[in-house]
N, C-alpha and C positions, 0 to 999 in steps of 0.2 A: 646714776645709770644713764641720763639723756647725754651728759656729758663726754661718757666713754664712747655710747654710739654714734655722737657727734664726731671724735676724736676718729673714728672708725672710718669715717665717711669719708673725711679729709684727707686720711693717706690712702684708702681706697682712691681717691680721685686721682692723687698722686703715681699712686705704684698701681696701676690697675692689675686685676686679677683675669690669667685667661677665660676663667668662669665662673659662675656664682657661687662657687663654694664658700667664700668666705659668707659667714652668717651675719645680718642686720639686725637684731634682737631689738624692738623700741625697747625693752625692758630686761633687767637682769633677771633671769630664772631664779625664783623663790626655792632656797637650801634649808634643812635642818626641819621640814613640816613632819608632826609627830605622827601625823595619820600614817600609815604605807596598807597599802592591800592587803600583801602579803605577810603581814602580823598586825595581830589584832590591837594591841597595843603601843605601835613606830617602833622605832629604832633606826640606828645610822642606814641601812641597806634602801630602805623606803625612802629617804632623804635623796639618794643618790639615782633612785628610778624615777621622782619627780624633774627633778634635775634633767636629768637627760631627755624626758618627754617634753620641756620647754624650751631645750635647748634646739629639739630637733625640729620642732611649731617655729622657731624663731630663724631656724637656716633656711626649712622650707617656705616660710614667707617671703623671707628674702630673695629667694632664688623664685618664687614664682611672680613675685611682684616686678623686679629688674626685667623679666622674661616678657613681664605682658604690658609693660609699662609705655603709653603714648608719649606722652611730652619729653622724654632724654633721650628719645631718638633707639633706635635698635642696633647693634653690632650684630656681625654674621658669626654664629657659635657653630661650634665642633659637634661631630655627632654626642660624644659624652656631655657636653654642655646640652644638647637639647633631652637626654636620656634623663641628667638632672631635672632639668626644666618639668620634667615628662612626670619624674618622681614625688615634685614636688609637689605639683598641682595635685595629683593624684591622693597623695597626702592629705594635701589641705578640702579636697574635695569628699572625703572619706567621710567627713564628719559635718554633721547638718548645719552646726553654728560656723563651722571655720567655713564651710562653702557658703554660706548667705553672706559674711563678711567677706569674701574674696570676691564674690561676684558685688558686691554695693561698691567696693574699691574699685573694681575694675568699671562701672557704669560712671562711679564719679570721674575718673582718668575721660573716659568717652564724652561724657556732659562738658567736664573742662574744656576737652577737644574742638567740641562742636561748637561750644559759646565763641569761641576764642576763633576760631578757623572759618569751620564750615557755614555758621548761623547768618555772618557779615554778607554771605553771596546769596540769600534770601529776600532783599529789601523788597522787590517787589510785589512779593505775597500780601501788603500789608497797603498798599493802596488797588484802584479798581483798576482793573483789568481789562480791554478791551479784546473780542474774538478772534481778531487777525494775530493777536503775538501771543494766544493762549499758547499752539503748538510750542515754538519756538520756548517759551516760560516752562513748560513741563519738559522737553528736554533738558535745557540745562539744569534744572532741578536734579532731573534722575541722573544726570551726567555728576552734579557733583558731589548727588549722595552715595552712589558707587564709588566714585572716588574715596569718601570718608570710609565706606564700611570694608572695601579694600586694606586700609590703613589698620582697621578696628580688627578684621579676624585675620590679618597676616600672620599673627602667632599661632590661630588651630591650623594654619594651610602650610607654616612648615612644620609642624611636628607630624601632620599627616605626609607630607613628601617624604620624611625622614623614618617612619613607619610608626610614629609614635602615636597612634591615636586609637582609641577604643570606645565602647560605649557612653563609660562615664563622662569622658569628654564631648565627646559629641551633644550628649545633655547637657551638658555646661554652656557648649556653643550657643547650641538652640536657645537656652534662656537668654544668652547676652544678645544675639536678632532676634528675639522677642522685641528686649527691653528699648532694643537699640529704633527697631521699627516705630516703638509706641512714641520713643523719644522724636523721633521725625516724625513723626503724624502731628503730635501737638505741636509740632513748633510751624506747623504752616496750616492758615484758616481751612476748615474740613470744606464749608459751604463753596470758598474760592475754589480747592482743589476738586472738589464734585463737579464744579460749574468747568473749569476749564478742560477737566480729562473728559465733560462729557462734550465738551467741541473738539478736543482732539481725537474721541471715535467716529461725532458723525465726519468730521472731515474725510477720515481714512474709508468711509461708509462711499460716502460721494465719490472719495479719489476712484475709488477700488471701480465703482460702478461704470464713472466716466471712462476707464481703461478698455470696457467691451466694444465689441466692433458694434458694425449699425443696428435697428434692430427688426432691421427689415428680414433677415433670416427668419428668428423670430417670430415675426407675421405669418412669414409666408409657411414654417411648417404648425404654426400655432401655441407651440408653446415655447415661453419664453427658458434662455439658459444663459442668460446672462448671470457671472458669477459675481459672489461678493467675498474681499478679501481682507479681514483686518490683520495689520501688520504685527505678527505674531512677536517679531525679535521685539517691539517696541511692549508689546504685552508682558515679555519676561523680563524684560531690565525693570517693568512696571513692579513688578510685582518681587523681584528680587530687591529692592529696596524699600518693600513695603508700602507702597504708595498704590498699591492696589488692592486687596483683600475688600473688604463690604464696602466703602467708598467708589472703587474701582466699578465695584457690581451694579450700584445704585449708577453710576455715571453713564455706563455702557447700556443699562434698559433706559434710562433718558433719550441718548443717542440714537436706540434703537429703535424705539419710539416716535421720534422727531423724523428718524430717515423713513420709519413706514407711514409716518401721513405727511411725510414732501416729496424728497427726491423718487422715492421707490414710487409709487402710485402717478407721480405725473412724467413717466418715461414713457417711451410712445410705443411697449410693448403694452401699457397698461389703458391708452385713449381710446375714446369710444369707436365703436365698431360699424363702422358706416356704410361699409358695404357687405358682410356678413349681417350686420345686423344682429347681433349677438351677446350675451354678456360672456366678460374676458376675465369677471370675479372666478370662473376655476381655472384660469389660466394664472390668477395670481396666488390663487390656492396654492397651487402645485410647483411657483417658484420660490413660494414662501417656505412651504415642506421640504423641497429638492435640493434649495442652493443657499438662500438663507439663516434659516435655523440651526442646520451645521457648523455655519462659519461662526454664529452667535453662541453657539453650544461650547465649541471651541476655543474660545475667547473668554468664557464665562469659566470655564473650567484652570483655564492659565492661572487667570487673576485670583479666584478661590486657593488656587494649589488644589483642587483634588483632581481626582481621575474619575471618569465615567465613559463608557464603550461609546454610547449613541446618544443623541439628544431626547428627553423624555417627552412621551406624547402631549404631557400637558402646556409644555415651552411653545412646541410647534401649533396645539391650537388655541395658545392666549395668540401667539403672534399673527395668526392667520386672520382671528377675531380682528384683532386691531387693523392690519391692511386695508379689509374687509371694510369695516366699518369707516375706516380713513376714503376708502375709494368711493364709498356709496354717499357720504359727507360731501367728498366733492362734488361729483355728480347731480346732487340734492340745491346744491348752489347755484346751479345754473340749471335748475329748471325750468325756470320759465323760457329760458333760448329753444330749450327742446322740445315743448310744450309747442311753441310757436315753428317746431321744424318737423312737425308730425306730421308722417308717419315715418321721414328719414330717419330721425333720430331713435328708433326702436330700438338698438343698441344700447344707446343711455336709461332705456328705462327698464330694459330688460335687467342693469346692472341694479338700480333703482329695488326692483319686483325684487332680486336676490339681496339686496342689502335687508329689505323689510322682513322676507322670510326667515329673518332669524327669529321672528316670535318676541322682541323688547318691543314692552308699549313705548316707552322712550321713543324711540327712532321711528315711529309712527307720528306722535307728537311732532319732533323734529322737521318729517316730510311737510305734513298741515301749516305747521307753524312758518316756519321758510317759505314753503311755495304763497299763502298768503300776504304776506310782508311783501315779495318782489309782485305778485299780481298787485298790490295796491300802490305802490311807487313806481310802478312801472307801466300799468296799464289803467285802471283808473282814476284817469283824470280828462278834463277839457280838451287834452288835445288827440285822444283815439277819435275816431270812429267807430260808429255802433257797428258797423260793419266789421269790424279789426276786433272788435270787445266781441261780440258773437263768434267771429272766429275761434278766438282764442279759450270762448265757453266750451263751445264743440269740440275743440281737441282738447281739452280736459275731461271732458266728458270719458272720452274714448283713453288717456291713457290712466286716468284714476280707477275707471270700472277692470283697465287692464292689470294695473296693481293691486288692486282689493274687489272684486266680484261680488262683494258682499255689498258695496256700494256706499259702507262707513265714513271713509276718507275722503270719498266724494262730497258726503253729505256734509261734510266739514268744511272741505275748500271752496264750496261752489256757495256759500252761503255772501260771501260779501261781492262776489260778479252779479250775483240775480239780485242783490240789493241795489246795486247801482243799476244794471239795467230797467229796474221799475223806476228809477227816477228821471230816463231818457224818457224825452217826448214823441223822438220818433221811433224806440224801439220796435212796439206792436206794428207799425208800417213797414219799416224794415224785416221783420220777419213775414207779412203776408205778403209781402210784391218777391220777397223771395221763395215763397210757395208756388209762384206760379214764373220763376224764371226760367228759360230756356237753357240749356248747358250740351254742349258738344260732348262726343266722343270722348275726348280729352278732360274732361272735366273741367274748362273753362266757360265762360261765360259767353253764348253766342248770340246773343240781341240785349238791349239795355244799358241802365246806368250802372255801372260798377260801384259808385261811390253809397249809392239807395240798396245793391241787391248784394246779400250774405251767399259765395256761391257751395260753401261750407252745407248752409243750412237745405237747396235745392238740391246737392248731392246727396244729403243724407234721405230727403221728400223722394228721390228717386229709389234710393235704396232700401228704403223702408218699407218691410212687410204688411200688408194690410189685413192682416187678420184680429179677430175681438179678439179685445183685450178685455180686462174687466173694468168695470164700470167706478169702482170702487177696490183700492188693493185693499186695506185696511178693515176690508168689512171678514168676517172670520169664516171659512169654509170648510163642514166639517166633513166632505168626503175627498180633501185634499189629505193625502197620504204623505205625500211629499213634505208638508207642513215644515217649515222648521221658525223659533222663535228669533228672534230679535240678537245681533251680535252683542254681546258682554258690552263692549266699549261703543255702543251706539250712542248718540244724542238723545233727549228728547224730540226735538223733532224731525227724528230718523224716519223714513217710509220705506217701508218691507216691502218695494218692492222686486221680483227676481227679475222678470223679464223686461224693465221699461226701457224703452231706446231712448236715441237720442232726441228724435221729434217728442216723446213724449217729455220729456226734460224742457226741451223749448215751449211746448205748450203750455206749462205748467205753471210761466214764469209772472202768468197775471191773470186775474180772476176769469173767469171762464166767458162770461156775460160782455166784457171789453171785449175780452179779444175776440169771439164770434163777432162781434159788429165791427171789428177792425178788419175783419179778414172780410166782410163780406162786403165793406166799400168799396175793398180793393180788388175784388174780382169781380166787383161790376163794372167797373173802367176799364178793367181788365178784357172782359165780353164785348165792351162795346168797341174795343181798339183792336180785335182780335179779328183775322179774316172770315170772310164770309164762309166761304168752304173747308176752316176749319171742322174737326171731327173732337173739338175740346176734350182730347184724352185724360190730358194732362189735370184740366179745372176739374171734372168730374172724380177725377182719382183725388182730389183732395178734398171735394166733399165729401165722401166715402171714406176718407183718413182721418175728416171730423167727424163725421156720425158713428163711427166706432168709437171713438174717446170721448164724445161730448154727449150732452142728451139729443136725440135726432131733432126731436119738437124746437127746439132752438136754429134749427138749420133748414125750417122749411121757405125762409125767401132765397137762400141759392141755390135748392131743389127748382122753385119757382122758377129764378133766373137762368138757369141750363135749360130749361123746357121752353121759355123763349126764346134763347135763341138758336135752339134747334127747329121750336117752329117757323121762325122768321125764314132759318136757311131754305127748308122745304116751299115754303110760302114767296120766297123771292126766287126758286128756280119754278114754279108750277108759271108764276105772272114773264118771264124770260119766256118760257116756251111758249105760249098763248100768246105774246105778242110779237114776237119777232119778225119782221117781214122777210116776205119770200126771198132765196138768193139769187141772186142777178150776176149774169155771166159776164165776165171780166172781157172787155174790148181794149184793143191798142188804142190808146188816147194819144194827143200832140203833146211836146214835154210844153212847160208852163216857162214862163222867164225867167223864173228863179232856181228851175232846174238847168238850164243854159247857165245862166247866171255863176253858178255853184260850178260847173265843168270848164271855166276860163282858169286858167295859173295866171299868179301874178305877173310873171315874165312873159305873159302875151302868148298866142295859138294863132294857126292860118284858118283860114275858113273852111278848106277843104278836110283837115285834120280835126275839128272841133265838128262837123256837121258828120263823121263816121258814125257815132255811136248813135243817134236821132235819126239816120237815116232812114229808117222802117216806120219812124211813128210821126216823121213831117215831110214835107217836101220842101224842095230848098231854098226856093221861094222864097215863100214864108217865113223858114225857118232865118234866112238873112233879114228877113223883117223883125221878128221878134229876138234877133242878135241886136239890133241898133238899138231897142229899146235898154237892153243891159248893157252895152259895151261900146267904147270909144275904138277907132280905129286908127293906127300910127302905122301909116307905110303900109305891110302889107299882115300887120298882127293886129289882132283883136285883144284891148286891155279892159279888165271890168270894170264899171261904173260904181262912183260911192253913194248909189242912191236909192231913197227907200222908194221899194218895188211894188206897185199898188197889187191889192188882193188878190189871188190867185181864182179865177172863174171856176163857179161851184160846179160839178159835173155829177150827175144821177147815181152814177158807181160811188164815188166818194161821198156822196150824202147817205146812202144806202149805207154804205160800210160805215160812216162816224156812228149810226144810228145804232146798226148791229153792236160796236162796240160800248155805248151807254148804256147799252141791255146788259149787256155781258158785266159790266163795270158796279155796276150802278143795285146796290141791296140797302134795303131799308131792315132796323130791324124794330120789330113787334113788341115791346116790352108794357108787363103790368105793373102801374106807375106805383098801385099799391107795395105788392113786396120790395121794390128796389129803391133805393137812397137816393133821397132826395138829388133832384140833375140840377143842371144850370137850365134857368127857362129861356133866356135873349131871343130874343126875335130878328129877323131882318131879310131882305129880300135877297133870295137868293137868285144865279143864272139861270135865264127866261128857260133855257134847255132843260135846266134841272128840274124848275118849278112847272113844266109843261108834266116831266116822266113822272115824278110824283104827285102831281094831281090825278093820272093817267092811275098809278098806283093803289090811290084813296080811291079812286070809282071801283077797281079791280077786287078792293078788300072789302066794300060795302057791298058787292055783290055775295062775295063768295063766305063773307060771316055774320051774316044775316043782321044786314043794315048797322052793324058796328060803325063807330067810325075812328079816325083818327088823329090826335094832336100831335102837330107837327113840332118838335124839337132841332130848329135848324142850327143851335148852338153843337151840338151835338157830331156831326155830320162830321165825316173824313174823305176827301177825295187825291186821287191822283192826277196830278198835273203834267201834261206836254207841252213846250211851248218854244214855237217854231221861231225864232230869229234870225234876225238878215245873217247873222255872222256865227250863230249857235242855236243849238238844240237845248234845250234845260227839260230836265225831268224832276220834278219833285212830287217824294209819296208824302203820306199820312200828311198832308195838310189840311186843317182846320176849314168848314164850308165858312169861314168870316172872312180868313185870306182869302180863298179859292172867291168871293163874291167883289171883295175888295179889286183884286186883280181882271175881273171880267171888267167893270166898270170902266175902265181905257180901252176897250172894245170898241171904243165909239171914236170916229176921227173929231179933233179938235184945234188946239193952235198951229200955226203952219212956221215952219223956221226954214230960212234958206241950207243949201245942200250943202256940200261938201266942196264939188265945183263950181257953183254957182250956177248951172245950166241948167236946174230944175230946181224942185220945189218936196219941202219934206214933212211932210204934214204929221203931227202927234197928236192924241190924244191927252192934256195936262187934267188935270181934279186938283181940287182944293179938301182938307176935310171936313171943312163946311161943308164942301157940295156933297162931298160921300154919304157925312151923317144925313145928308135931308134923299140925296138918292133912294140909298141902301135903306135907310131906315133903322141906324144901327147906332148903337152907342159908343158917342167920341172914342172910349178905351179900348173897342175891339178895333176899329178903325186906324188908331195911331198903332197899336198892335199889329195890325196887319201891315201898314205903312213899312215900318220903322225892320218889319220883319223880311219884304221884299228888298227895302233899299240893300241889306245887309246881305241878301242872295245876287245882289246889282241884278237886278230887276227893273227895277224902278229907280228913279235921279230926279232931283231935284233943280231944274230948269230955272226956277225962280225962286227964291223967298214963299214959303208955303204953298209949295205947286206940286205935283209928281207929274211925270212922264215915264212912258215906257224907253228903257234903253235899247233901241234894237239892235246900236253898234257899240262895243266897248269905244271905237274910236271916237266917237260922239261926242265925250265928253270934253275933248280938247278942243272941240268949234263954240264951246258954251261957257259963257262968260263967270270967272270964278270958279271955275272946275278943279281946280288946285281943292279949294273948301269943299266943294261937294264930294270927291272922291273920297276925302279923309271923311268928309261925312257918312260915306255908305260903308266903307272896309272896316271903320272903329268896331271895336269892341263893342262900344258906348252906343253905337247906334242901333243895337239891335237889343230895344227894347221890350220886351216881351210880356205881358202881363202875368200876373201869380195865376191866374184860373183861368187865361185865354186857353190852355195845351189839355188842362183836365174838363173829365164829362162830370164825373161826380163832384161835390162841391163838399171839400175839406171841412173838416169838424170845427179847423179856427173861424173857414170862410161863414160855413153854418149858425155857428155861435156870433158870431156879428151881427150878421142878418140879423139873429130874433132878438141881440139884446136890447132894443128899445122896449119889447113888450118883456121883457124879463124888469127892466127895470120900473114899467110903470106898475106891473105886480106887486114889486118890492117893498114900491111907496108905499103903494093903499098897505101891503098887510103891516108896514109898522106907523102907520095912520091910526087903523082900526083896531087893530091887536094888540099896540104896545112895542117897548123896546125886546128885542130878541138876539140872539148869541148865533153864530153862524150855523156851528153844528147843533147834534142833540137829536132827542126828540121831534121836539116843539120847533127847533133850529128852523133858521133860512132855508135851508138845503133843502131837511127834509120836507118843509111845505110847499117850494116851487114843484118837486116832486111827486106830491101828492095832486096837484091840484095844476097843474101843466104838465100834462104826459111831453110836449118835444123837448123837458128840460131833463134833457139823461147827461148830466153833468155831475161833477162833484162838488165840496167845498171851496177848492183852490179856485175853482170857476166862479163860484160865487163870491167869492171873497172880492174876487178880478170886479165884479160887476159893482159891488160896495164902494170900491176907492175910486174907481169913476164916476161914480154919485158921488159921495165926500168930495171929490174936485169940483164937483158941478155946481155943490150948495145944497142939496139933495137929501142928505142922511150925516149925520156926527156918530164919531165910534168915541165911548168911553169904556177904556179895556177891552174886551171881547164884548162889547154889548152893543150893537147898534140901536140905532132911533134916529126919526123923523127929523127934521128942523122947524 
């Protein structure tokens, strides 16, 4: 039988047939079977119905196999030829067994097909793949599996143009793209092709995006309508070739995923809102609902193959979720920029506020954990400023209470800023000199050191309400209605409290006991640098803003210290008006040489023109008399002399008026030595003027407070200085009575140096500071202090090698030998040296700790002499026994530890472990 169908074949090749009628039977139809249906027992008729049923399996095979046949290529048949075609299939498809067999034959025809043809233009699938040629790789993919599956159902597409196609077949179709699609999905890696259709949606994401115009529309009417479009023809060929279905679906929420926490969230419909000051999370709401979700819905439904009308509520709010959450993520990353651009950046936190109100502890966590990490790499370390670290407390303060009310998230964040700020030395000063800084209109800083005063923390001392507070939040009050407990996610060391501001947060930051004694050194400096006529509105409102929060009994020496110097003020205007001398009526005086002097220009004046304005208060006489002593004359001009002008002759009026003014000038204040921190004591002789009023002063106050008397603290002292020179006026305030005493001592005429012309003679008064300290009475370091502080005003110059003189001309210096060194000497930087505790009245906790620690340390000895070796802290400790038993030692361990290893250098005390002892 193979033989004959062989033979068959042959001359079929030979004599071709217009159409497939001739039959290809692989086998001869079995004759003569005894079975037949139609008689129970065969016979010949049954024989010849078998017969023809395999005769007829063996044409229609042939005819539908030549019909659907890949590899020998297709001829174009006659309508009868496709009617067969039509017959045949239908035939073979009738029955379960011959249709599973004609579709396996036809999938192996396709398999062969593809190995052989299509599989070879795959290579690429099969190494890695880089982003930029994913597009490019999944076109020609789908370009040339369309191509194959063109090839593959050319036979259902013409028997359908030919009208030959019906149900049956159509199910036949459908299972060959079934098998056909499963066949191409396995033959190229799933994970590759997920990975790269899911950069060919976000790409078409971003293209479609970048397509909109600016998005300054947008802004301006507020909601955003910029649209998104994936390229739908690229979606059906996707999916017409099977390369989309659940793959396709999984690739596209990647994509869409990826586009909503990058490109979509960082377009500038979506950045923060700087001048509304607003969140723009429902402005992405509603582009995410609006314009998005459609085109995603749309796309998702291609690649499925099914149909649905609208996108389902739940697609639009997982998508909106994600944006959402992607935009507050962002935002959340650069908190700390915002934190430090508060309150411009309310925009960002307001986005911040709306990302948290979705109620995930997550994303609470998230904020704490993030914003902590950038405050500690970013802020501290070594090189802030307490002042920039305060800042940046305070406006956390204010946007975390603005985020959570509750105060939780604060209680979180703020725990490693207050941890580092108790380990600053100078925080507590910094925060008390900024309790009492001055602040404009503006809210900047208008008197002070910027680099010492937080103007953060004086804005809030202003703002802050001064009503009781309670004394205790945590204590339980049971006719609090309002009451409510503790937040779910609080800490342990959460504090319930509702209403604490932001001063209350800074006071809080260190035991109670420090920082009263911090705050109240510093507003005793404060009193005494402060002017007389002050109404100290400001210091009294801040001890009223401690005795509401603190216990008041701790605050009765700056109670003390506001009382004196309110009395002082009333006490230095009662001694003003009791001694002031009577007024004396102003007469026209002769001007003096120096006021001639001062009316010549350089370029020379006539005598007639220079003598107009003196006309009424000299005669001309005279008045050419007292011109020659100022001014040379050339021809017929009068030029000035460069020479120093002896004393101006003291007149009644002007003695009268200097006097009135040192009354007016001139307040001493009254302070009890007991409540107020320790001063500076120095001594030294101050200007005969000064020392005359204040003696005048001490008789005034042992009159009028019954025989009191008083210890003069001249280290203390501030005055204003005038100071007349040949070529300038100089005024300096708040200087020091050591300068102010330093600088009268050249009052007195001494070495004489030729002039300028030579025609006369320039007499200076020189000091050495030998002679000052034995003058003055003062010690060498306020003296070179004062020295070293006038040259730097050029004030004062150095004539000789360890000399001063006064400068009365800047021109001076170029007749005096070496003036090149001396100027550099006075202008440096370098020479204006200043002492650490010459500027302050109070005397600093390091400077105080100095002072006593000799008698700290001869303590230390004897107690581990007589009591044995002892451990710093403890009980029994060092600490706590200087404590006990020396009230001025209000120090800690670290202090005493400090006093230990200076003895251990000395030879003093040996440490074994934590254990001191004697040597």
């Amino acid at each position: 039988m193979a033989a004959t169908a062989c033979q068959n074949d042959i001359f079929a090749s030979v004599f071709p047939q217009p159409d497939f009628s001739t039959p290809t039977p692989e086998a001869t139809p079995e004759v003569g079977v005894l079975s037949s249906p139609a008689r129970p027992f065969g016979g010949p008729l049954a024989a010849l119905d078998v017969g023809h049923e395999a005769l007829k399996l063996s044409q229609s095979w042939s005819v539908a196999t030549r019909f659907l046949s890949v590899q020998s290529g297709r001829s174009s048949n006659s309508k009868s030829g496709y009617a067969k075609a039509h017959d045949s299939l239908i035939y073979l498809l009738s029955n379960h067994t011959q249709r599973v067999q004609i579709l396996d034959w036809y999938m192996h025809e396709i398999r062969t097909h593809f190995r052989q043809t299509v599989l070879p233009e795959f290579p690429a699938w099969h190494r890695q793949i880089t982003r930029a040629e994913a597009a490019t790789l999944v076109e020609k993919t789908v370009q040339t599996a369309h191509n194959a599956q063109s090839i593959y159902l050319h036979p259902f597409e013409k028997l359908e143009s030919q009208g030959y196609f019906d149900q049956v077949l159509d199910d036949f179709c459908s299972d060959v793209i079934h098998r056909w699609h499963t066949l191409l999905q396995h033959s190229v890696p799933q994970d590759r092709l997920q990975k790269n259709l899911t950069y060919l949606f976000y790409a078409l994401l971003r293209r479609s995006l970048s397509r909109n115009p600016s998005s300054a529309m947008c802004l301006e009417s507020g909601v955003c309508s910029c649209s998104v479009d994936l390229d739908e023809r690229t979606l059906h060929r996707l999916t017409t070739v099977g390369l989309g279905g659940e793959v396709g679906e999984r690739a596209l929420a990647t994509a869409v995923y990826k586009f909503l926490t990058g490109p979509a969230i960082e377009r500038r419909c979506f950045q923060v809102d700087w001048s509304g000051q607003s969140s723009v999370l429902q402005r992405l709401q509603d582009w995410v609902g609006d314009c998005l979700t459609p085109a995603i819905s749309q796309a998702q439904l291609i690649l499925s193959g099914e149909t649905q009308p609208s996108p389902a509520q739940a697609d639009i709010d997982q998508q909106v979720s994600i944006s959402q959450s992607a935009l507050g993520r962002s935002r959340v990353r650069s908190l700390f920029e915002y934190v430090k651009l508060w309150p411009a950046s309310k925009g960002a936190i307001e986005d911040i506020k709306s990302y948290l109100s979705r109620g995930q502890a997550e994303e609470k966590a998230h904020v704490c954990s993030s914003y902590v990490e950038q405050v500690r790499s970013r802020l501290l370390h070594a090189g802030a400023t307490t002042t920039e670290i305060m800042s940046i407390y305070i406006n956390t303060i204010h946007i975390f209470r603005h985020l959570d009310p509750r105060g939780v998230l604060l209680d979180k964040v703020a725990v490693p800023i207050r941890q580092y700020l108790r380990t600053r030395e100078d925080t507590v000063s910094v925060i008390a000199v900024s309790f009492l800084a001055d602040i404009d209109g503006n809210g900047n800083l208008a008197s002070g050191d910027s680099g010492t005063i937080c103007v953060d923390i004086a804005t809030e001392l202003d703002n802050a309400e001064s009503e009781q507070m309670q004394q205790d939040q945590k204590t339980l009050n049971w006719d609090d209605l309002g009451w409510t407990p503790d937040p779910i996610d609080a800490g342990p060391d959460f504090r319930s409290g509702r209403s604490e501001d932001v001063i209350g947060y800074i006071m809080g930051l260190f035991e109670r006991e420090d920082f009263i004694k911090e705050v109240t050194n510093v507003l005793a400096g404060h009193l005494l640098q402060t002017a007389a006529d002050s109404e100290y509105a400001k210091e009294t409102r801040l001890v009223e803003l401690m005795k509401s929060r603190f216990d008041s009994s701790k605050l009765q020496a700056a109670e003390v210290m506001l009382k004196d110097v309110r009395d002082s003020r009333a006490l230095n205007k009662k001694f003003a008006a009791d001694s002031r001398p009577p007024p004396v009526v102003e007469t026209l005086t002769p001007p003096t040489p120096k006021e001639i002097q001062s009316a010549i220009p350089d370029g020379g004046i006539t005598t007639s023109t220079l003598y107009e304005p003196f006309a009424r208060r000299i005669d001309r006489a005279r008045f050419v008399t007292a011109l020659k002593l100022v001014a040379n004359r050339r021809a017929e001009l009068w030029f000035p002399k460069r020479t120093r002008l002896p004393p101006n002759p003291a007149r009644e009026s002007d003695t009268t008026s200097a006097a009135m003014r040192n009354e007016v000038e001139m307040n001493l204040q009254i302070v009890s030595s007991f409540f107020w921190p320790q001063m500076r004591t120095e001594t030294f002789a101050l200007p005969k003027q000064l020392s005359d009023r204040i003696a005048a002063f001490q008789s005034y106050f042992e009159r009028v407070s019954a025989q009191r008397k008083l210890q003069l603290r001249p280290a203390l002292g501030r005055v204003i200085i005038e100071l007349e020179l040949e070529d300038r006026t100089v005024r300096e305030e708040n200087v020091t009575a050591s300068r102010a005493s330093v600088l009268d001592a050249f009052a007195e005429n001494g070495t004489t140096f030729p002039s300028e012309d030579g025609q006369s003679e320039d007499t200076q008064a020189t000091r050495t500071p030998d002679d000052l300290c034995t003058r003055l009475d003062m010690h060498p370091d306020l003296v070179y202090d004062a020295l070293a502080f006038w040259s730097s005003k050029r004030i004062l110059y150095q004539p000789s090698e360890n000399s001063y003189a006064v400068l009365e001309r800047l021109e001076l210096l170029d007749t005096i030998e070496d003036a090149g060194m001396a100027a550099n000497d006075i202008g440096s930087p370098s020479a204006t040296v200043v002492a650490g505790e010459a500027d302050g009245a109070i005397i600093s906790s390091s400077a105080l700790f100095r002072e006593q620690a000799p008698t700290f340390e001869i303590f230390i000895l004897n107690m581990l002499k007589n009591g044995g070796p002892k451990e710093v802290g403890g009980m029994m400790g060092i600490t706590s026994m200087l404590k006990m038993v020396l009230p001025i030692f209000t120090y800690g361990e670290e202090e005493a530890r400090v006093l230990l290893e200076e003895m251990e250098g000395k030879g003093s005390v040996r440490r074994n472990g934590e254990v001191w002892s004697a040597t």
